[in-house]
Structures are given as structure tokens and as C-alpha cells.
N, C-alpha and C positions, 0 to 999 in steps of 0.2 A: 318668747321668754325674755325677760327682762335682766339683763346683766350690770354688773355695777364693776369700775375699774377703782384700782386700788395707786398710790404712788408708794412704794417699799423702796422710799429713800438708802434706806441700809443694804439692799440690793442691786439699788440703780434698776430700778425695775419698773413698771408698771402688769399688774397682778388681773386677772379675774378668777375671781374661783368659785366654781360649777361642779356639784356632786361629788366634791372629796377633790377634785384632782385641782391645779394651777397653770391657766394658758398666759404667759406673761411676752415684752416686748422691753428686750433690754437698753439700757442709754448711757449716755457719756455728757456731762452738761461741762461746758467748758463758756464763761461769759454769757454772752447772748446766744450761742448753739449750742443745737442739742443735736448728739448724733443718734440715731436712733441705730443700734447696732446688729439684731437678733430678734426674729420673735420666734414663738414655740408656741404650736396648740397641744397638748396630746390627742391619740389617736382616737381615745374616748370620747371628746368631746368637737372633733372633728365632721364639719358640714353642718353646723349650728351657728354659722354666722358670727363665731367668737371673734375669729381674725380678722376680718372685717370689721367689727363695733372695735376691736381695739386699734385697730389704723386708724378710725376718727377720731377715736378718745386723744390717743396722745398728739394727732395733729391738731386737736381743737385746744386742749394743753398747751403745744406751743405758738398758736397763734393768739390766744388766751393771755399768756405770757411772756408775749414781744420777743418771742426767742425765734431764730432762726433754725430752719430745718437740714441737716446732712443724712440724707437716706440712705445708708450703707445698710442696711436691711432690705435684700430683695421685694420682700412682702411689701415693707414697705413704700418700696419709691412705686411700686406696681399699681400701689392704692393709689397714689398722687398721679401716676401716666393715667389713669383713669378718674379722678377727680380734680378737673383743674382748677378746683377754689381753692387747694391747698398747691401748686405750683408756683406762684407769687412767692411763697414762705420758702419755698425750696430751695436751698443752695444750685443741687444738681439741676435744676429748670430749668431756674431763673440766673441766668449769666451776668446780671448788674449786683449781685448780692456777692460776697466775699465771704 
């Protein structure tokens, strides 16, 4: 299935929504970082590879937009331990970054 992410500026959010319900991944943009603070699938739409496509989205997001990455989101810095094309970006990684 093909999912599409949403940015819900007035949230602080990033959105997907799949059969009625909202799997989102909350942020904090402060300058050049983004913390990425929260994400939530509901349980309906869990083991559909939502939280996954949204860990790229919003780190393709912020490498897209010269932003630097703070993964205070378990999920997410888990997706980056396991993806190291987005650990460069990463505040937590990458120790030359500030």
C-alpha cells in the first residue's frame, strides 16, 4: 500500500492517514533542528509498515531541508541505529554536529 505523509504545521506534526484513523510523528523546529519528539501508530494500523515509512519521510524532510536531526523519539533514533544514511544528520550519532 502506498501511504502519503502529511506536514500539520499547526500541530507540529507529520500525519498519515490510513482507513479513518492518524499514525503521526511529533517535532519541535527550533533554527536549523528538528527534534523529532513522539511518534504514534494506532493499534489498527499497526504491522503495515506505517512507522517505518514515516521515519524516512521525516528524515528525508530533514535532510531535504538542511535541518539537523535531535532524535528524542525512541522509534526514531532506532530507525537511524539501523539506517546509517541518515546518522551524519543526526545530532545523537554524529558528535561533530551541535
Amino acid at each position: 500500500m502506498d501511504y502519503k505523509i502529511y506536514n500539520n504545521t499547526d500541530k507540529k506534526r507529520f500525519e498519515v492517514h490510513s482507513n479513518g484513523f492518524i499514525a503521526f510523528a511529533e517535532y519541535k523546529l527550533a533554527g536549523s533542528i528538528i527534534s523529532y519528539t513522539h511518534t504514534e501508530v494506532p493499534k489498527e494500523l499497526s504491522g503495515k509498515g506505517i512507522g517505518s515509512f514515516m521515519a524516512k519521510a521525516v528524515l528525508d524532510y530533514a535532510l531535504d531541508n538542511h535541518l539537523n536531526v535531535k532524535p528524542y523519539c525512541p522509534f526514531i533514533k532506532a530507525y537511524i541505529d539501523k539506517h546509517p544514511q541518515y546518522q551524519e544528520n543526526s545530532i545523537f550519532h554524529n558528535k561533530n554536529l551541535k
